[in-house]
C-alpha positions in Angstrom: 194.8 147.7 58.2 196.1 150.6 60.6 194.0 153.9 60.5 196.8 156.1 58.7 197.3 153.3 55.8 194.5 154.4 53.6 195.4 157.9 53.9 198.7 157.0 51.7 196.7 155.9 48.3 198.0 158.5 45.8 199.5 161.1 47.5 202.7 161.6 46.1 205.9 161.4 48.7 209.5 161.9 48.5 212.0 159.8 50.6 215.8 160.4 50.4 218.1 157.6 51.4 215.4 154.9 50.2 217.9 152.8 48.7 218.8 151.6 52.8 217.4 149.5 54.5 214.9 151.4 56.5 214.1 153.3 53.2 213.6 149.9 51.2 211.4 148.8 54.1 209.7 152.1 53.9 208.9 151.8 50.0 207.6 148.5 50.2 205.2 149.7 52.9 204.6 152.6 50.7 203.4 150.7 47.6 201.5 148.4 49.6 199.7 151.4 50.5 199.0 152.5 47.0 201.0 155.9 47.6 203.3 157.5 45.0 206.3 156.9 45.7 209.5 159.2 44.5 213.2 158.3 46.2 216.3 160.1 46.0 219.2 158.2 46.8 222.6 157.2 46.0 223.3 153.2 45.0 222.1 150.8 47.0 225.0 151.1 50.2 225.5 147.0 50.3 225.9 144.2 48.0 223.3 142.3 48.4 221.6 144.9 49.0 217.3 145.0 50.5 216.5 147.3 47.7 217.6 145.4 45.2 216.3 141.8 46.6 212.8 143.0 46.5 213.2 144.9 43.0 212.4 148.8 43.8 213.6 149.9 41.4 211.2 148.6 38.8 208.4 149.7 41.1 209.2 153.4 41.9 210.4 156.7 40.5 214.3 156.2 41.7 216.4 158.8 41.7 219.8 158.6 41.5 221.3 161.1 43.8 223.5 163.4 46.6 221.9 165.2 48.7 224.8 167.3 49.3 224.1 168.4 45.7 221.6 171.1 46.6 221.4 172.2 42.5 220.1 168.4 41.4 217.6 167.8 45.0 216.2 171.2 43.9 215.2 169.7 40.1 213.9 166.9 41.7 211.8 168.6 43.9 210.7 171.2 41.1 209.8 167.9 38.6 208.0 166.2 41.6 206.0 168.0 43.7 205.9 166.4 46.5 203.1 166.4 49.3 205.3 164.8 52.1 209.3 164.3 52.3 210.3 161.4 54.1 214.3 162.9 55.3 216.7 159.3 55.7 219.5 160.0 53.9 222.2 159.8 56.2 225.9 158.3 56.9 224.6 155.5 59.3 227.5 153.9 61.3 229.0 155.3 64.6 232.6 153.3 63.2 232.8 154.6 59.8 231.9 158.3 60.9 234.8 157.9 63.5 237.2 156.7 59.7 235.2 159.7 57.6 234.1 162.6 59.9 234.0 164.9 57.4 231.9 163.0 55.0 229.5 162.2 58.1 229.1 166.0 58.9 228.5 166.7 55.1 226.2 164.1 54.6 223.9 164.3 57.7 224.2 168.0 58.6 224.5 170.0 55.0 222.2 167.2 53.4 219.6 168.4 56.0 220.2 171.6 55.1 219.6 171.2 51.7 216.6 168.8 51.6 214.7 171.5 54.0 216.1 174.2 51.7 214.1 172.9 48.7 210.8 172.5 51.3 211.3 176.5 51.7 211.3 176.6 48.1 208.8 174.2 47.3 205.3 175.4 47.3 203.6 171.6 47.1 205.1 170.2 50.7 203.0 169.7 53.1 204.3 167.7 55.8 208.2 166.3 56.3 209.7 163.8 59.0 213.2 164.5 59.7 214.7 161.0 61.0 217.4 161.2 63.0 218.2 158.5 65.9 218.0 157.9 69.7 221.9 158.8 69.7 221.3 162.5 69.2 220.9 162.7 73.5 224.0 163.5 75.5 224.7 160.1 77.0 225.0 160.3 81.0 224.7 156.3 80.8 221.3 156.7 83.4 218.7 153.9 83.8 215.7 155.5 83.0 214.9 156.9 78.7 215.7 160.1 77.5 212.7 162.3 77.1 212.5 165.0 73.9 213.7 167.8 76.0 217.0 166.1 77.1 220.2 167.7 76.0 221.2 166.8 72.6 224.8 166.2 71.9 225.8 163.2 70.5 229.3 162.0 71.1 231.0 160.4 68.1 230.4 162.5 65.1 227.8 159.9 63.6 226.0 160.9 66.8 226.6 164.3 67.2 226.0 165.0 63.2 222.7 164.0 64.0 222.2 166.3 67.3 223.3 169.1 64.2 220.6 167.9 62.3 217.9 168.4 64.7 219.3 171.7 65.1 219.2 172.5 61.6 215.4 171.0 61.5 214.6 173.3 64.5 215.5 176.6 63.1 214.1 175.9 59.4 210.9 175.3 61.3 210.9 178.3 63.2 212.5 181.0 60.9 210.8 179.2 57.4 208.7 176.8 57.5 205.9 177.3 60.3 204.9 180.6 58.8 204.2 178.5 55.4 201.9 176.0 57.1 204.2 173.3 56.7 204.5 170.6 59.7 208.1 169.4 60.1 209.2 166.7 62.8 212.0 165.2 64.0 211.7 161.3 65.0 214.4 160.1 67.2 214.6 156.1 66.7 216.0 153.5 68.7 218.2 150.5 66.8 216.1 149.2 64.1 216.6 145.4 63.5 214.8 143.6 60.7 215.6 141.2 57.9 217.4 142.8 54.8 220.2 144.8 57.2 224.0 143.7 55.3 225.3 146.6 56.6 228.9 146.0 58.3 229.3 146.5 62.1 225.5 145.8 63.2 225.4 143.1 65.5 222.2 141.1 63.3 224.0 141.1 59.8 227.2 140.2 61.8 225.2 137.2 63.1 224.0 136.6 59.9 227.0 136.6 57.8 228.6 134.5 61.1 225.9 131.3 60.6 226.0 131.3 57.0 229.5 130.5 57.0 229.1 128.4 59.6 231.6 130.5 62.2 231.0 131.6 65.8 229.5 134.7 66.3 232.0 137.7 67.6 230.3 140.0 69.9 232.1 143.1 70.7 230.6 144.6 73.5 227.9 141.9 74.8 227.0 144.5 77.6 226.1 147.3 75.7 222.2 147.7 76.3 219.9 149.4 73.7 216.4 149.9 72.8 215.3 147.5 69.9 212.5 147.2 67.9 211.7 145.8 64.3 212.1 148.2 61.2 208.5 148.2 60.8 208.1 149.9 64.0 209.6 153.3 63.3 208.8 153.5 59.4 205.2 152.7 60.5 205.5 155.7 62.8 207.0 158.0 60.5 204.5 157.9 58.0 201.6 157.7 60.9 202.7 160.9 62.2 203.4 162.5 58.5 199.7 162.0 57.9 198.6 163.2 61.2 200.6 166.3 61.2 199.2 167.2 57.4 196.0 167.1 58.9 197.2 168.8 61.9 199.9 170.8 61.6 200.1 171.4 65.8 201.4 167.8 66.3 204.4 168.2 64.8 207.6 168.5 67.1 210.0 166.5 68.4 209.4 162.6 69.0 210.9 159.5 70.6 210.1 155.7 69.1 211.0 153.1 70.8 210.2 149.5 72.1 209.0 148.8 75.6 211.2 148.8 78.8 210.8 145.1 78.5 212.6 145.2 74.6 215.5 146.8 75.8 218.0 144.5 76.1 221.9 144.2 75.9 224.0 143.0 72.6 224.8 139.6 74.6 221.2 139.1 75.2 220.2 139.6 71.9 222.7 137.7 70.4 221.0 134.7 72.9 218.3 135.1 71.4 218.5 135.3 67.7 220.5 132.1 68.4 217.5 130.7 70.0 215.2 131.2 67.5 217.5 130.6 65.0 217.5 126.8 65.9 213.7 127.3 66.1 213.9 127.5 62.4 217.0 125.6 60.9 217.9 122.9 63.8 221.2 124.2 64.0 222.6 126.2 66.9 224.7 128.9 66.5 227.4 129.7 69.4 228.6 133.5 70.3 231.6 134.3 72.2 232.7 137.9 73.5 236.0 139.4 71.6 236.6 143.4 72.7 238.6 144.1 69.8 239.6 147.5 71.4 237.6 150.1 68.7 236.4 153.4 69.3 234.0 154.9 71.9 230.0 153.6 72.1 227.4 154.2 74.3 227.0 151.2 77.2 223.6 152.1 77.9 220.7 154.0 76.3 217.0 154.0 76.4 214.3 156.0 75.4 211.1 157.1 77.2 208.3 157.1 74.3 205.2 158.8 76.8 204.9 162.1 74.3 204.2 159.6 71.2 201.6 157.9 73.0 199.9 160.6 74.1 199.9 162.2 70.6 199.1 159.5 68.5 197.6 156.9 71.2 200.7 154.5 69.5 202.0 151.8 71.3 204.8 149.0 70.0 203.0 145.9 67.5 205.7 143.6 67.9 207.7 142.7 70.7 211.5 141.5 70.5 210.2 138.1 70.7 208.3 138.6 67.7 210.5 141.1 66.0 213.4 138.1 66.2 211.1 135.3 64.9 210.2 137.8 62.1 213.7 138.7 61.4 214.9 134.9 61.7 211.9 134.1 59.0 213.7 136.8 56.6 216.8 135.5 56.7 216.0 132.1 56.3 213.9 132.7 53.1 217.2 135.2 52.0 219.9 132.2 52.8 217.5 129.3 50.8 216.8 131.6 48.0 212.9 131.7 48.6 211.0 134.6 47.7 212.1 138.1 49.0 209.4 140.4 48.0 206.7 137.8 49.3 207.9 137.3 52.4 208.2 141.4 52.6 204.7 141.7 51.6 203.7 138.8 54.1 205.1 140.4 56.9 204.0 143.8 56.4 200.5 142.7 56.1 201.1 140.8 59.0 202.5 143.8 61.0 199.5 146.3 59.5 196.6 143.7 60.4 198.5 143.3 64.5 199.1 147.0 64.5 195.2 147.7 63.7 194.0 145.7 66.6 196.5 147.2 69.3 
């Protein structure tokens, strides 16, 4: 198993937002690692939904939760005690925070606020990740990756809710939390694919839902290029560096996670190759076409350059998009022939924990 994995058996942690799909992934990894596992969260945000397909909630302390309501978060941290918070709560999608800006700026910037309000408070924290995304960068659509001391300011207010986040995160730090001995960092992903992702407007469950009804996959922007990596790549991170930082409270900061130059790839691409391997595993061949269908502003091109992770933790990607695709195709498949969920799950994080020890 990876050198952090042990570290997790009994300590107690708090994720918000771990009725997602990253926070579902993160869970399972969680209890795989014997840890103690506490989530705040509101419902499950799809039907099906990840967390509910692999049963977490008969295998956790789940809260149900805002964390705009800074009165109830501060209960729960009081009853808990936490060692390490786990910050994913968030309002997700660049489309819907274009429909709901308000709620987006509530959710992602005030529900920041409040969790690290209740870590000033708290006198059992110990270490907290702040996850926040690769979109927090001002885009100037360049060809190399953005590097933690870019300019933050996220366009669309998904985006740019997030840049406030990392704001928020930087001042708690400096004016609270530091003096404490707490280590706080901010971990800037780039898009997470994986199997158990229903969410609308992603281009994976879009290709999902597509082939299960046996329709032609739309692809909005097939240009677009982004930086991909499987689910288990970032959640693997964040609680890597949560342990390190614990330990060592001068390696916390500001952090990219990413895939390799190689991984980054555009939606069109992709799209090729889920089909690909998709036929790899059914015999049937999906077919794509492009459709602009004239929605609001998104990046064209983003990557991220990941040298200050390396050098702190002496990480480097497990999986490559290859493999992340096969993985995710393997998900689905079980999902869509109504095999076993929480086996696969278990399969591939072993899988993932075993290649990741060797790298």
């Amino acid at each position: 198993m990876n050198k952090w994995f042990d570290f997790y058996k009994g300590k107690k942690v708090l994720i918000t937002g771990h009725t997602g799909f990253k926070g579902s992934w993160m869970s399972s990894l969680l209890l795989e690692a014997g840890a103690d596992v506490h989530g705040y969260a509101l419902e499950a945000p799809t039907d099906p939904s990840l967390f509910g397909l692999c049963e977490l909630k008969d295998r956790m302390h789940s809260i149900e939760g805002d964390v705009r309501d800074l009165g109830h978060l501060r209960k729960v941290f009081t009853e808990i005690q936490p060692e390490i918070v786990i910050h994913m709560a968030a309002q997700p999608l660049v489309r819907e925070s274009y429909q709901e800006p308000v709620y987006t700026y509530e959710v992602n910037v005030m529900g920041t606020v409040n969790v690290l309000e209740c870590v000033r408070q708290s006198e059992s924290v110990r270490s907290v990740i702040n996850v926040t995304t690769d979109k927090v960068y001002k885009n100037k659509e360049w060809c190399w990756g953005y590097r933690e001391d870019e300019e933050l300011n996220g366009y669309d207010p998904y985006s740019n809710s997030k840049s406030c986040s990392e704001l928020v995160t930087s001042s708690y730090k400096d004016s609270f939390l530091k003096s404490k001995g707490i280590a706080v960092s901010t971990l800037r992903a780039g898009n997470v694919i994986g199997g158990g992702d229903f969410a609308k407007d992603r281009i994976i469950p879009d290709c999902v839902r597509s082939v299960s009804k046996e329709e032609t996959i739309i692809l909005r922007n097939p240009y677009s290029i982004r930086p991909y990596q499987h689910v288990l790549e970032p959640v693997a991170v964040y609680l890597w560096l949560a342990k390190e930082q614990y330990e060592n409270p001068a390696l916390a900061g500001n952090y990219n996670v990413g895939p390799e130059e190689a991984d980054c790839l555009s939606t069109g691409a992709l799209t090729e190759l889920f089909c690909r391997k998709w036929e790899e595993q059914t015999k049937e061949r999906p077919i794509w076409s492009s459709q602009h269908d004239g929605g609001p502003h998104e990046a064209s091109f983003l990557k991220l350059d990941c040298a200050k992770l390396k050098a702190a933790l002496g990480w480097k990607p497990v999986w490559n998009i290859e493999k992340t695709m096969e993985k995710l195709v393997e998900w689905y498949h079980v999902y869509l022939t109504c095999g076993n969920i929480r086996e696969c799950m278990e399969s591939q994080i072993r899988e993932f924990l075993n290649a990741g020890s060797r790298t």
